[in-house]
N, CA, C and O atoms as a MOPAC input file, in Angstrom:
PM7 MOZYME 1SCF
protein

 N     67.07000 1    52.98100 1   130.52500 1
 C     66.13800 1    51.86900 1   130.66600 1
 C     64.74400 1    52.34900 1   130.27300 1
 O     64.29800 1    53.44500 1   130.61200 1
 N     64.13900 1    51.52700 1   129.59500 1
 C     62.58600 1    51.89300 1   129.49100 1
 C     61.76900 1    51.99800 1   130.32700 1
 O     61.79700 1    51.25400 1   131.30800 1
 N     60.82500 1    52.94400 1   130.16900 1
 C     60.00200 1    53.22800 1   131.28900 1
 C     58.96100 1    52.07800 1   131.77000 1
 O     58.29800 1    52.05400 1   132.80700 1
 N     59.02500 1    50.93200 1   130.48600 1
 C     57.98200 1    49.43300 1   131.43700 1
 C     58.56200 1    48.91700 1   131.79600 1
 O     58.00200 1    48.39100 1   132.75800 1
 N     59.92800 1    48.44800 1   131.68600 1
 C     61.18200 1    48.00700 1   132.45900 1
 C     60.98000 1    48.84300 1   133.47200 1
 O     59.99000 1    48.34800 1   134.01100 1
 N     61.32800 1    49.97300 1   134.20300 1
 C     61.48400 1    50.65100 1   134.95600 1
 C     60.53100 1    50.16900 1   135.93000 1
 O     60.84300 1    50.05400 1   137.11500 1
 N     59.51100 1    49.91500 1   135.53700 1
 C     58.32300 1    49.59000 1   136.58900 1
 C     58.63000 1    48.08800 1   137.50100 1
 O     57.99300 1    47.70100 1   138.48100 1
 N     59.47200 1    47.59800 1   137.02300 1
 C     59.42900 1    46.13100 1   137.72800 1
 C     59.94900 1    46.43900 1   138.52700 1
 O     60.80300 1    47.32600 1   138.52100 1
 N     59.51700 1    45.66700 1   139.64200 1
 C     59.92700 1    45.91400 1   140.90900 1
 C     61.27700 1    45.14900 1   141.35900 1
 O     61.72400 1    45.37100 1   142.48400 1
 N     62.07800 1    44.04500 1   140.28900 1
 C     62.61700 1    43.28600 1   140.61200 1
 C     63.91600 1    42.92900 1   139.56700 1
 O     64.14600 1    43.67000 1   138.61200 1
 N     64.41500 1    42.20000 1   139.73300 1
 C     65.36500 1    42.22000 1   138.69400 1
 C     64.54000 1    40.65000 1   138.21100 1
 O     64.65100 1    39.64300 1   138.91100 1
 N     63.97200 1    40.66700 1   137.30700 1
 C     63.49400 1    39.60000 1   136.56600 1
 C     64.45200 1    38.63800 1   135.80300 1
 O     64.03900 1    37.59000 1   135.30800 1
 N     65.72000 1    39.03000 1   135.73300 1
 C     66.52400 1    37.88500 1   135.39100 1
 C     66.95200 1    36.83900 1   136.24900 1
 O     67.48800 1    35.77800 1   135.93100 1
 N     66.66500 1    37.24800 1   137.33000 1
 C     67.00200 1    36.52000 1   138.87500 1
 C     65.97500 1    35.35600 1   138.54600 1
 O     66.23400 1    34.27600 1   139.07800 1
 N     64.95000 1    35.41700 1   137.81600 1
 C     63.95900 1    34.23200 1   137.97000 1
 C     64.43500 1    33.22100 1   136.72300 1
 O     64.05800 1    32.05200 1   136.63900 1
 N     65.30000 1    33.85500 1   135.80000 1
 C     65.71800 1    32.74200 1   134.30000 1
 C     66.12300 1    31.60700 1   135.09500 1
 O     66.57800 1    31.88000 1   136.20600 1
 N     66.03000 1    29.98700 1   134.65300 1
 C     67.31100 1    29.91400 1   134.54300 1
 C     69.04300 1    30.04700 1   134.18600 1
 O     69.38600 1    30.59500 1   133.13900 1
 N     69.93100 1    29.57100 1   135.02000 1
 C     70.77000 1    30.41600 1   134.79200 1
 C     71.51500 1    30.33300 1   133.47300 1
 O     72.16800 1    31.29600 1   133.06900 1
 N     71.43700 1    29.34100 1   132.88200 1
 C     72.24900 1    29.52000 1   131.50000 1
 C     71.34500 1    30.63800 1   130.78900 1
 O     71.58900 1    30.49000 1   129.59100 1
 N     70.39000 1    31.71900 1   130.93600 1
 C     69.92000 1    32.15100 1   130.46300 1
 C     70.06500 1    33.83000 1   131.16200 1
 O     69.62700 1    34.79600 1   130.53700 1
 N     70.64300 1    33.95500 1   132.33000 1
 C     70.47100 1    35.13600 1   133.22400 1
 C     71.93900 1    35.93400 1   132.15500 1
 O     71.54900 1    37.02700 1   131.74600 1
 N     72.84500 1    35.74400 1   131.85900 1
 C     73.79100 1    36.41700 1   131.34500 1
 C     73.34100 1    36.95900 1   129.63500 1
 O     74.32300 1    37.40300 1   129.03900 1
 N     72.53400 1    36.96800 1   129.12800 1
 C     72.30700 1    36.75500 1   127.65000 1
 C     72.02200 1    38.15600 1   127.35000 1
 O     70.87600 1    38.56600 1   127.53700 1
 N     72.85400 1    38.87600 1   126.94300 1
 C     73.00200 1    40.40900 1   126.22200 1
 C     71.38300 1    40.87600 1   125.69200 1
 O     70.64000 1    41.80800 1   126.00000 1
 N     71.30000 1    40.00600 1   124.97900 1
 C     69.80000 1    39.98200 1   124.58300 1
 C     68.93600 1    40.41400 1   125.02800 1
 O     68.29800 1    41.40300 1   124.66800 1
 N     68.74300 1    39.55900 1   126.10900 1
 C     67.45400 1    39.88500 1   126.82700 1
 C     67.22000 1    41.38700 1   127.08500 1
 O     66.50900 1    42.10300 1   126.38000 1
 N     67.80200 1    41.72000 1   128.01400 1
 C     67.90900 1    43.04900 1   128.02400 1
 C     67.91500 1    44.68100 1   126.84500 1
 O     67.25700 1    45.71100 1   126.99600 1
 N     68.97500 1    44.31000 1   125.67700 1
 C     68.95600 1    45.13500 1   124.84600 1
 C     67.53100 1    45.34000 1   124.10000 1
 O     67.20600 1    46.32900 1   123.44300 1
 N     66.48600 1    43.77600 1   124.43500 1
 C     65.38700 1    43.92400 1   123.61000 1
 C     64.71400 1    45.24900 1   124.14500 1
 O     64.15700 1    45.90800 1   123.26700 1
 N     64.66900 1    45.70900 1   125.30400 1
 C     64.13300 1    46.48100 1   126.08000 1
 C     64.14300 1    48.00800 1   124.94300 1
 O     63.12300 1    48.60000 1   124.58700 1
 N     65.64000 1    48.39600 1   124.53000 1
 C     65.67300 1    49.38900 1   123.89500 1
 C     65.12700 1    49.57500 1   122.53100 1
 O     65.07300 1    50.64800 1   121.93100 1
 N     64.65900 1    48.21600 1   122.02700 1
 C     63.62600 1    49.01200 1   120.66300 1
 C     62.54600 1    49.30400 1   121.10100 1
 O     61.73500 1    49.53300 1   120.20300 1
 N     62.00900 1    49.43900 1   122.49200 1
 C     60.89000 1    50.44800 1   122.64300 1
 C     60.60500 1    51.71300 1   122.23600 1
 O     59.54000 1    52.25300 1   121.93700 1
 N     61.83000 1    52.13500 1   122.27400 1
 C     62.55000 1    53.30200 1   122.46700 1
 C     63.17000 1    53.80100 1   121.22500 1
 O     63.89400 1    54.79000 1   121.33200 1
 N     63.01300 1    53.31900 1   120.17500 1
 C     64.15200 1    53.39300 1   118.75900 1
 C     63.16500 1    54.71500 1   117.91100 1
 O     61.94100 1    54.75700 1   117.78600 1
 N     64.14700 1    55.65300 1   117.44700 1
 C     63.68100 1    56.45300 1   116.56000 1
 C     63.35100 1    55.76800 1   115.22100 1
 O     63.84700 1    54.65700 1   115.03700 1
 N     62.51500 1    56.34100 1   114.19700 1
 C     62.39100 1    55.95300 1   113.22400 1
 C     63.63300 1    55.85700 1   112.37600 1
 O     63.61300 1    55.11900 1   111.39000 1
 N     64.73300 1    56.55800 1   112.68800 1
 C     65.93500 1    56.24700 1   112.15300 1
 C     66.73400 1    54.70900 1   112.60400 1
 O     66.90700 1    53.69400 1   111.92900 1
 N     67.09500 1    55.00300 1   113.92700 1
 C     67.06600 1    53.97100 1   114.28900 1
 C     66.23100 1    52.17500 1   113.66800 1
 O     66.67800 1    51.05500 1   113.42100 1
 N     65.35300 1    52.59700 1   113.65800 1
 C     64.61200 1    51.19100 1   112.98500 1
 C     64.93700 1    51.08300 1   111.60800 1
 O     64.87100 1    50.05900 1   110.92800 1
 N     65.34400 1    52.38100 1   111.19500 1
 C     66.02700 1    51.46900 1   109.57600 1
 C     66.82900 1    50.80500 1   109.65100 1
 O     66.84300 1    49.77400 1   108.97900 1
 N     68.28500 1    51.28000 1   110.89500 1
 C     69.44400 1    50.35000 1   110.75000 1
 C     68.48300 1    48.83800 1   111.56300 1
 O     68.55700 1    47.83300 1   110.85600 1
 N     67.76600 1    48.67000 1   112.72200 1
 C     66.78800 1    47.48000 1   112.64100 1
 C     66.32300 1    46.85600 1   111.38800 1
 O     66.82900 1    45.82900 1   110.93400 1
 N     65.22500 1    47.58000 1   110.76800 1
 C     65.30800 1    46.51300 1   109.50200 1
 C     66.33500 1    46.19400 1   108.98100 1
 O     66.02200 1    45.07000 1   108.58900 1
 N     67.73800 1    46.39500 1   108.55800 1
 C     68.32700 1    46.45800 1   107.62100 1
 C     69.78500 1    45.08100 1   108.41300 1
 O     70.81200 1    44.55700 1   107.98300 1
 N     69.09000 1    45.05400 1   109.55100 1
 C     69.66600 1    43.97000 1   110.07400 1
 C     69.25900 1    42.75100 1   110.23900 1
 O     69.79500 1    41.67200 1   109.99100 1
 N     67.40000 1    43.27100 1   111.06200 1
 C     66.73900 1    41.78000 1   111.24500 1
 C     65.96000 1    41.55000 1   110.25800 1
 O     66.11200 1    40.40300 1   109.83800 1
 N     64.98000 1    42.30800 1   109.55500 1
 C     64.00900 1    42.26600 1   108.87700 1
 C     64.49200 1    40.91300 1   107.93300 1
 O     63.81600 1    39.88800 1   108.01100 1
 N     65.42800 1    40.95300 1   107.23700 1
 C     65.60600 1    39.92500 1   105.80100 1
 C     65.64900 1    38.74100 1   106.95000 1
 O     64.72700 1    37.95400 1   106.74100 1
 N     66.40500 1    38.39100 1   108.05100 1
 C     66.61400 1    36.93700 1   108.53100 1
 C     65.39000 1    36.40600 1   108.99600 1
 O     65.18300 1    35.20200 1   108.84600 1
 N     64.03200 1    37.57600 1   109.87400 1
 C     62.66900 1    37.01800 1   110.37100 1
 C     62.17900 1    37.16500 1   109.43000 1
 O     61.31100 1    37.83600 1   109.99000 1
 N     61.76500 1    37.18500 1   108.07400 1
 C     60.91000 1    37.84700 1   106.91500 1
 C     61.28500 1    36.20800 1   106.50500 1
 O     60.35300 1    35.40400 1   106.48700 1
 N     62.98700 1    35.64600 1   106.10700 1
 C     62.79400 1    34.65900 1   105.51100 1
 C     62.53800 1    33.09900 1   106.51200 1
 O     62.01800 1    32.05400 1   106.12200 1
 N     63.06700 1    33.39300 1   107.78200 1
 C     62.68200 1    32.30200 1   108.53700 1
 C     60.76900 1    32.03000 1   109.13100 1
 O     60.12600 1    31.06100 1   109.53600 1
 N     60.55000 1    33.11500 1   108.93900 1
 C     59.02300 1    33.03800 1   108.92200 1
 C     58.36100 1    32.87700 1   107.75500 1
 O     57.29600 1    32.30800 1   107.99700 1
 N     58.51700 1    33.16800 1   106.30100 1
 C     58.14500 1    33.07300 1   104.92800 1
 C     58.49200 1    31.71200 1   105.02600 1
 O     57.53000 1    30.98200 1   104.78700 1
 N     60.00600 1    30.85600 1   105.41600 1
 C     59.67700 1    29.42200 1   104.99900 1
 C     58.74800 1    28.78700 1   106.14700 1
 O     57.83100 1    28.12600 1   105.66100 1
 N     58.76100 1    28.82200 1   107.38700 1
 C     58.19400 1    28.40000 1   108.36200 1
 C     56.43000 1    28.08900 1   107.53400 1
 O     55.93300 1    27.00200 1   107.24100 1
 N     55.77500 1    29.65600 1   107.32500 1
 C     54.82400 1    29.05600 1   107.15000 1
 C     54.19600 1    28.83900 1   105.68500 1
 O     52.99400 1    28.64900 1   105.49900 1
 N     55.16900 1    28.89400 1   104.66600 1
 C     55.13400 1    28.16700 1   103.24600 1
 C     55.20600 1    26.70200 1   103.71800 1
 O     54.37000 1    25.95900 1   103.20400 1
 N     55.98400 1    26.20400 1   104.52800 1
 C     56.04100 1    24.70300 1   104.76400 1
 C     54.66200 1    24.45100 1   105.41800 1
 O     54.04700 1    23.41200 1   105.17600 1
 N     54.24500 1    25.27100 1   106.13100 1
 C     53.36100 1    24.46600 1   107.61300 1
 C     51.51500 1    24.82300 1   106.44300 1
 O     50.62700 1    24.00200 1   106.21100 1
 N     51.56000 1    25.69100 1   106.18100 1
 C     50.27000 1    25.90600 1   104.67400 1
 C     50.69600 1    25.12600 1   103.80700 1
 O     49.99100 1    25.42100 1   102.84200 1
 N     51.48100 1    24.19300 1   103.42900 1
 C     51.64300 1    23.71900 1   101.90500 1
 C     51.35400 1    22.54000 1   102.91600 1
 O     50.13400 1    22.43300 1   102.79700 1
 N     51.68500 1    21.74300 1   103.69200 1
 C     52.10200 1    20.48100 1   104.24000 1
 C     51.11500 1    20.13200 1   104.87800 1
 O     50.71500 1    18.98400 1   104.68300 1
 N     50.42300 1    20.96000 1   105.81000 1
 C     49.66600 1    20.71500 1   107.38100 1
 C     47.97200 1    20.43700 1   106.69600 1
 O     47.13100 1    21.22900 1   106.27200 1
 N     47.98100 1    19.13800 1   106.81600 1
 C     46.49400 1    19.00500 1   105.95000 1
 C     45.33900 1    19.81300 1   106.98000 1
 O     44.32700 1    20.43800 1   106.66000 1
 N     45.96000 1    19.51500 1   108.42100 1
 C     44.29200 1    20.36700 1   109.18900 1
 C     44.73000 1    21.73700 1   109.07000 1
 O     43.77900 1    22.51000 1   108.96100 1
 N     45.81600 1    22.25900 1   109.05700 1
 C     45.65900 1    23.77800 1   109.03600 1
 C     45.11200 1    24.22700 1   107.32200 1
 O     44.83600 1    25.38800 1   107.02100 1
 N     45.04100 1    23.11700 1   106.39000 1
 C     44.77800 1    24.11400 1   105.03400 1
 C     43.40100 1    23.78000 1   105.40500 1
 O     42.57900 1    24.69300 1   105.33200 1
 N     42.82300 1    22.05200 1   105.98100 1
 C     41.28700 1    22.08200 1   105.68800 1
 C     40.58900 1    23.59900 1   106.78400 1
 O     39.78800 1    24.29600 1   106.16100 1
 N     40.80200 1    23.93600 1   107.88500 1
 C     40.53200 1    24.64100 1   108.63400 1
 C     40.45300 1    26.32500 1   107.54800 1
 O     39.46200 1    26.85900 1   107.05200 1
 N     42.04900 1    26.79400 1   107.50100 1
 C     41.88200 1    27.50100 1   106.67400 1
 C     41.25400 1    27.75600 1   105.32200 1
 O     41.20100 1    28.85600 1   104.77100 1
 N     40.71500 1    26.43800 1   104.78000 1
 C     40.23400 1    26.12600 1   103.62300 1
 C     38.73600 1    27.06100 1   103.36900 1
 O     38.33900 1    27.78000 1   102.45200 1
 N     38.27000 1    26.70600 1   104.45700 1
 C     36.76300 1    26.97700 1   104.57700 1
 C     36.48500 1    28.14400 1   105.25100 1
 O     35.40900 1    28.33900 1   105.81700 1
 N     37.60900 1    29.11600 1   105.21400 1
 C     37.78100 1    30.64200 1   105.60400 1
 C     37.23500 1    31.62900 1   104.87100 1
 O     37.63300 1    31.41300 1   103.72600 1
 N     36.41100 1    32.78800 1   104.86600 1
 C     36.38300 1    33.59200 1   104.39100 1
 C     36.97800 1    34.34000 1   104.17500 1
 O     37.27100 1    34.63500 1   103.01600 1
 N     37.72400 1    35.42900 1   105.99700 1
 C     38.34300 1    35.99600 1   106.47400 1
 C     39.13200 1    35.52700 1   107.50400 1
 O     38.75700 1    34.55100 1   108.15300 1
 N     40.24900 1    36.12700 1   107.76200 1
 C     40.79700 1    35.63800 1   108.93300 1
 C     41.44900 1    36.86100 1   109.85200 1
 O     41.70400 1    37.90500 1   109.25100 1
 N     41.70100 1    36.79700 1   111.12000 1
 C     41.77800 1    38.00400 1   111.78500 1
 C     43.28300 1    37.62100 1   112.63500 1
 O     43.61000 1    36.50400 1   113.03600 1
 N     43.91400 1    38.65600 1   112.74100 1
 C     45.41100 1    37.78300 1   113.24000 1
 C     45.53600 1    38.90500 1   114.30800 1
 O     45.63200 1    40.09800 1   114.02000 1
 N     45.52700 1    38.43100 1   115.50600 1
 C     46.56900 1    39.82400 1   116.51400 1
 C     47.46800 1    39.21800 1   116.46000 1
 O     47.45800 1    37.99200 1   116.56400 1
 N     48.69200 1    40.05700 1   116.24600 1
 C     50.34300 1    40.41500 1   116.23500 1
 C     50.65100 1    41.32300 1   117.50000 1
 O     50.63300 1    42.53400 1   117.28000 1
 N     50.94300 1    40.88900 1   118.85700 1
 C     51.19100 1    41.85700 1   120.04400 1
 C     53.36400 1    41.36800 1   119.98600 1
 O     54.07600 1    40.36400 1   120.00600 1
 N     53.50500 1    42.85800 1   119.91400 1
 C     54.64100 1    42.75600 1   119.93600 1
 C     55.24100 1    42.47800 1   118.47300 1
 O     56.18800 1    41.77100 1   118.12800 1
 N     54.46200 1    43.18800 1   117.82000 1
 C     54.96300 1    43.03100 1   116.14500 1
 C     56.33500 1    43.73500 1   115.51200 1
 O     57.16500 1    43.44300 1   114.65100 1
 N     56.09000 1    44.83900 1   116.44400 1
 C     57.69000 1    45.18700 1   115.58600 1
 C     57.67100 1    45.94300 1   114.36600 1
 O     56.69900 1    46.63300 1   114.06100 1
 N     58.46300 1    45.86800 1   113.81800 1
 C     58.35500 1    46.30500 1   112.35000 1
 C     57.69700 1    45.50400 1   110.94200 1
 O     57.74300 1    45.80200 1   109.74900 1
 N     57.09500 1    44.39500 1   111.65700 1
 C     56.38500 1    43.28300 1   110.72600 1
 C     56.63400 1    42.19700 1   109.70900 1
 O     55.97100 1    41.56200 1   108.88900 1
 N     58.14300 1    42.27900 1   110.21200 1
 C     58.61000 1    40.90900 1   109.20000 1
 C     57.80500 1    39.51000 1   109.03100 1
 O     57.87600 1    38.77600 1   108.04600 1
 N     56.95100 1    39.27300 1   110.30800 1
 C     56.99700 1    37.90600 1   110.82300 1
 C     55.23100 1    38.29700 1   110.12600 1
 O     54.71700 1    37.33200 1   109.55900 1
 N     54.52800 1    39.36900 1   110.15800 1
 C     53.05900 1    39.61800 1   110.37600 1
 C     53.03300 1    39.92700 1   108.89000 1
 O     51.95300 1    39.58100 1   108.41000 1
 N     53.84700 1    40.45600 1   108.01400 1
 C     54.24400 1    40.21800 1   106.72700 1
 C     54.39100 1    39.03400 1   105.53800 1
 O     54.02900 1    38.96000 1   104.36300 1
 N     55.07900 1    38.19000 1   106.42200 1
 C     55.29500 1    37.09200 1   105.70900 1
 C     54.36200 1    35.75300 1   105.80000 1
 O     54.31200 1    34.72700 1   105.12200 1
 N     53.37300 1    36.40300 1   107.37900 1
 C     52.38400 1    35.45100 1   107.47600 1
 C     51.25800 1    35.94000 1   106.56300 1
 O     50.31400 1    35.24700 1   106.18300 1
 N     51.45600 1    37.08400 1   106.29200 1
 C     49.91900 1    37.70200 1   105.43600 1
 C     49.97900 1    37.50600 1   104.14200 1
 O     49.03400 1    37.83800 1   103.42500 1
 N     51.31300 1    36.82600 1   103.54900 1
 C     51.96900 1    36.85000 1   101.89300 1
 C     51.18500 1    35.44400 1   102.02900 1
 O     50.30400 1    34.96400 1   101.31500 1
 N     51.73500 1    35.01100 1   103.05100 1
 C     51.62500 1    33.12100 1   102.54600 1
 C     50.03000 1    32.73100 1   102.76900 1
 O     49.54000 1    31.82500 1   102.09500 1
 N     49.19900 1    33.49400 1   103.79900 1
 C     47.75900 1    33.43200 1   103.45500 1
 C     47.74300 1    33.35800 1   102.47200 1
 O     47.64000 1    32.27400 1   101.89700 1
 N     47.89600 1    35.15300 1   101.52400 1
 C     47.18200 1    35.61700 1   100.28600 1
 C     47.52300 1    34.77900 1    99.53100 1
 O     46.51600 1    34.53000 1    98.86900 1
 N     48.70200 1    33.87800 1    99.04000 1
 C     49.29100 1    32.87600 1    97.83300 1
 C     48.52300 1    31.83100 1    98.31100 1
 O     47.79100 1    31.42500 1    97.40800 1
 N     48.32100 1    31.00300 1    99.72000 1
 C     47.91800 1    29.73400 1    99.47100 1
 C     46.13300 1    29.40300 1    99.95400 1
 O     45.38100 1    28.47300 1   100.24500 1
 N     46.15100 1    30.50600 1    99.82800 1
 C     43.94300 1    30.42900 1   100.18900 1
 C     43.28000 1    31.47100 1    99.67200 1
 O     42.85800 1    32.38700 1   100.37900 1
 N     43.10600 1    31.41000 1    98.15900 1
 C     42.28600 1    32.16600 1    97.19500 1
 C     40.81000 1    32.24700 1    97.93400 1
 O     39.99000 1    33.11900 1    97.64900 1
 N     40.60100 1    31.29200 1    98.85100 1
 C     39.09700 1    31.81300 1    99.85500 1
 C     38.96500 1    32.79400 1   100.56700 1
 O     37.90000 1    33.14200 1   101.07700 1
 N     40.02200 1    33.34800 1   100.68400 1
 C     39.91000 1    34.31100 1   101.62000 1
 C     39.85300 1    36.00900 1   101.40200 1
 O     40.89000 1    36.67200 1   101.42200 1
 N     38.86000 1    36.46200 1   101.24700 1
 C     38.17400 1    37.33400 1   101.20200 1
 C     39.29400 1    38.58900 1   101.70500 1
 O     39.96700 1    39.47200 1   101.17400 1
 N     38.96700 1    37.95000 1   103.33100 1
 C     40.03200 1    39.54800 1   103.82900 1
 C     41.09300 1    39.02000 1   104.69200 1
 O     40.56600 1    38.38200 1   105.60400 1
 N     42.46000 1    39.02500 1   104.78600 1
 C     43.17500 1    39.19000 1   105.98800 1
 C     43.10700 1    40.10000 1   106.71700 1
 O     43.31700 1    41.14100 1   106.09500 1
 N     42.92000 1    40.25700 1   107.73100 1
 C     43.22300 1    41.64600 1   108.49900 1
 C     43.94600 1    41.33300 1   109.82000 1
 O     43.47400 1    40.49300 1   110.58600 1
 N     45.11900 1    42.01600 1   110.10900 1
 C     46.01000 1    42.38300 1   110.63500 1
 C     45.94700 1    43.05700 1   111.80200 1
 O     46.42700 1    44.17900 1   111.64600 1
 N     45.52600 1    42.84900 1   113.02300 1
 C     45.62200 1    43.58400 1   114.00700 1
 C     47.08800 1    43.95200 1   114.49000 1
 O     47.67200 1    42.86900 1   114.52800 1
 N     47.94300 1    44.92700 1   114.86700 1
 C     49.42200 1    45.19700 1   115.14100 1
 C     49.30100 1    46.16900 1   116.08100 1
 O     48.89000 1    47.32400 1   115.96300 1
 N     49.81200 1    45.41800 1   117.28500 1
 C     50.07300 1    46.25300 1   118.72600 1
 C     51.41500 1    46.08900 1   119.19600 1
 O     51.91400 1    45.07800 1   119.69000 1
 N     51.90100 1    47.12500 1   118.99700 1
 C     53.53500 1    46.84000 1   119.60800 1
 C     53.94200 1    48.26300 1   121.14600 1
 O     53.40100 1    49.30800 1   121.50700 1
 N     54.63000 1    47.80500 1   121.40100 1
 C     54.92600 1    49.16900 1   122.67800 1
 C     56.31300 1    50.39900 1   121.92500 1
 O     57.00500 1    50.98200 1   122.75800 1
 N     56.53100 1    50.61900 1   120.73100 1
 C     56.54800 1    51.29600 1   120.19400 1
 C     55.99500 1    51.76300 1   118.58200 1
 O     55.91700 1    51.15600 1   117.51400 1
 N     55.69400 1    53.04000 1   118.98600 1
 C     54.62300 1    53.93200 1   117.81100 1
 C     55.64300 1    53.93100 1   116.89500 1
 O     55.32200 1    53.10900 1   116.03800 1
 N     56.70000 1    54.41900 1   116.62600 1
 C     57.53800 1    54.46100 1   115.29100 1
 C     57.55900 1    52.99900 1   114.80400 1
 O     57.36600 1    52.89300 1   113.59200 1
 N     57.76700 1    51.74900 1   115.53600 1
 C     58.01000 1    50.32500 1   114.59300 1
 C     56.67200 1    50.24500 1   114.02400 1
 O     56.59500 1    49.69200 1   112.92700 1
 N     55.16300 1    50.87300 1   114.77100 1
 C     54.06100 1    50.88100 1   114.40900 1
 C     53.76400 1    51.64300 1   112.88600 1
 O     52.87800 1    51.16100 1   112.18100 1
 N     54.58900 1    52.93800 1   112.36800 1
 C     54.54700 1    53.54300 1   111.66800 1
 C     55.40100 1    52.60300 1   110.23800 1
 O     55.01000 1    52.15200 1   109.16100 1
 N     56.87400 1    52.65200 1   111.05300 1
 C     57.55900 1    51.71600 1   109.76600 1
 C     56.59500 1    50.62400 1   109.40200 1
 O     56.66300 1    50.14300 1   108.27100 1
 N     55.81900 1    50.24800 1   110.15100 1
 C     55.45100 1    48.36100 1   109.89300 1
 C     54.37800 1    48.71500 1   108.78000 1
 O     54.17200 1    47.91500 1   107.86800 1
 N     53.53400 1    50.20200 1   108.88000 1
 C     52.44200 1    50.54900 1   107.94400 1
 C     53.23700 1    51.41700 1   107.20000 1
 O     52.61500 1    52.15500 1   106.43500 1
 N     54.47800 1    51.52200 1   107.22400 1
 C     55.08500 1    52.34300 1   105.59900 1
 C     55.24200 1    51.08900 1   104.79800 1
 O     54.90200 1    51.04300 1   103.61600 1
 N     55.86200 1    49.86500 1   105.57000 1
 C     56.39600 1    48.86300 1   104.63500 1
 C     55.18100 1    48.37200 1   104.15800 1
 O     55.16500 1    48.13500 1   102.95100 1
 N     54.33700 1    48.19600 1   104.67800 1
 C     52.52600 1    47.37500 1   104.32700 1
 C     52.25200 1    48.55400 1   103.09200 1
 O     51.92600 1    48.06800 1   102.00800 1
 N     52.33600 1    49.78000 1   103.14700 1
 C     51.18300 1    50.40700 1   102.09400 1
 C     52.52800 1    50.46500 1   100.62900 1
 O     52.21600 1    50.56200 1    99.44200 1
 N     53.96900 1    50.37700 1   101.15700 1
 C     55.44000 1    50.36400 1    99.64000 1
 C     55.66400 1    49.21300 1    99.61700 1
 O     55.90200 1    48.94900 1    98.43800 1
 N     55.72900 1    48.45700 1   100.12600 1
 C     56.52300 1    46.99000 1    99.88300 1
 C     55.28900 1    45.78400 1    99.68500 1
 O     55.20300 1    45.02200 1    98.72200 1
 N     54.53800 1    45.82800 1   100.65300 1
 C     53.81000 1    44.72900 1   101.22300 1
 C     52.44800 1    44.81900 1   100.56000 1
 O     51.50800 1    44.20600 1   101.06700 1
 N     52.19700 1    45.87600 1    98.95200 1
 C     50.81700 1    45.89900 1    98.66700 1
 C     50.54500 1    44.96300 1    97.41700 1
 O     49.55400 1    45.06100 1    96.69300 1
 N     51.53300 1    44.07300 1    97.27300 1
 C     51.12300 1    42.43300 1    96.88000 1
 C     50.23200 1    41.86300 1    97.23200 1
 O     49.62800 1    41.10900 1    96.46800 1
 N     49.83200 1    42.06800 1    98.64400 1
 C     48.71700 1    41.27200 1    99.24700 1
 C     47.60600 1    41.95400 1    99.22600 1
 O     47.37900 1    42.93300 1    99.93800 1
 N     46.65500 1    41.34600 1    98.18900 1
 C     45.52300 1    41.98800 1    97.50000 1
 C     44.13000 1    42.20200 1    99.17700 1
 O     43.37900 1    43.03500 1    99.68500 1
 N     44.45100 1    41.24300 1    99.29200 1
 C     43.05300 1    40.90500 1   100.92700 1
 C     43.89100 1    41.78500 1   101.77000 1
 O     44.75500 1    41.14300 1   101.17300 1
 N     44.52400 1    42.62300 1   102.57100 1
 C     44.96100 1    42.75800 1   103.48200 1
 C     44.42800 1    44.40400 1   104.04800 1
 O     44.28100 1    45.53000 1   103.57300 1
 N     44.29700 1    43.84100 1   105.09100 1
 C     44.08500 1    45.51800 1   105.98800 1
 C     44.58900 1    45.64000 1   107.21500 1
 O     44.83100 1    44.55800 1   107.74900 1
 N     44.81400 1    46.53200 1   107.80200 1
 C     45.82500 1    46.41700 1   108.54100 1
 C     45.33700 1    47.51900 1   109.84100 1
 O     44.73600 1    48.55300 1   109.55200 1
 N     45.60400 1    47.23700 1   111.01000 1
 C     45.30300 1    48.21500 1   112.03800 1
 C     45.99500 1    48.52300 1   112.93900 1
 O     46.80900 1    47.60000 1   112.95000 1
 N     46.37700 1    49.47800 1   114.07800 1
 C     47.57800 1    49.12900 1   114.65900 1
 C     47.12100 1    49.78300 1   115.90600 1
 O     46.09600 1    50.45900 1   115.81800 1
 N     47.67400 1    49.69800 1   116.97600 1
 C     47.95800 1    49.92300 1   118.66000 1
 C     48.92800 1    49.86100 1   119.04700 1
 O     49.68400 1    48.91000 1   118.84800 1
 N     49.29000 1    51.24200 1   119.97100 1
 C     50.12900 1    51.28800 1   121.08500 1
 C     49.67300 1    51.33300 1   122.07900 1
 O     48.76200 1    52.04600 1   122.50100 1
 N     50.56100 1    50.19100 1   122.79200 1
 C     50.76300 1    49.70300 1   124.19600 1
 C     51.36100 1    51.16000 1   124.57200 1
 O     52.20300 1    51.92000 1   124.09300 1
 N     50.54000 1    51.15000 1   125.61100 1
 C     51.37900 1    52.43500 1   126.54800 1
 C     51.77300 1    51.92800 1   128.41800 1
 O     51.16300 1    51.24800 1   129.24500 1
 N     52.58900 1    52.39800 1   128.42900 1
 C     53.42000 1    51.99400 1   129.97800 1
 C     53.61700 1    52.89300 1   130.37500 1
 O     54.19400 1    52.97500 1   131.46000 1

């Protein structure tokens, strides 16, 4: 068990409702705190493509469509995003692509990324400086949560 898990004093599933107290899930999320950098490849290589494309269409639709989010974003210079609980950055990735393609105003994205593990922190800035340097505005910073 992880050591911020460890700290609860309680069994916190006791408070779900119950169609929700049995769900494998919940729990296993606990162990990518904990994942070696090896480990997180077989992670990307599982989740990365399904949150990369359900978040790439999410907000290609909601920037192409949402007239107050483009006028708002319209008149942006920069924009500043915290990502707590980012992960390996599929979701903080695909939101920083669809900035850079649909608001030539914008000067800088920058990326704040705090997750409670340092290796998804590392993969998330290997994939940003090999994969992710399409996005001409982007900078990127990162934090670990410590427990």
């Amino acid at each position: 068990m992880n050591k911020f898990f460890a700290k609860i004093p309680y069994d916190i599933t006791s408070q779900l409702p119950n169609e929700y107290q049995n769900l494998d899930d919940f729990w296993a999320a606990q162990d990518t705190l904990d994942y070696s950098l090896e480990q997180l490849g077989g992670y990307f290589h599982k989740y990365f493509p399904r949150s990369y494309i359900e978040t790439d269409t999410l907000f290609s639709y909601l920037l192409k469509y949402s007239l107050k989010y483009r006028n708002i974003l319209s008149e942006k210079k920069q924009i500043s995003i915290l990502d707590v609980g980012c992960g390996i950055g599929a979701n903080t990735i695909a939101l920083a692509k669809n900035l850079d393609s649909n608001f030539p105003n914008l000067d800088l994205i920058k990326i704040d990324a705090v997750d409670g593990n340092n290796n998804a922190l590392d993969y998330q800035q290997n994939l940003i400086k090999n994969w992710a340097c399409f996005i001409a505005r982007f900078t990127f910073s990162r934090d670990k949560m410590n427990f």
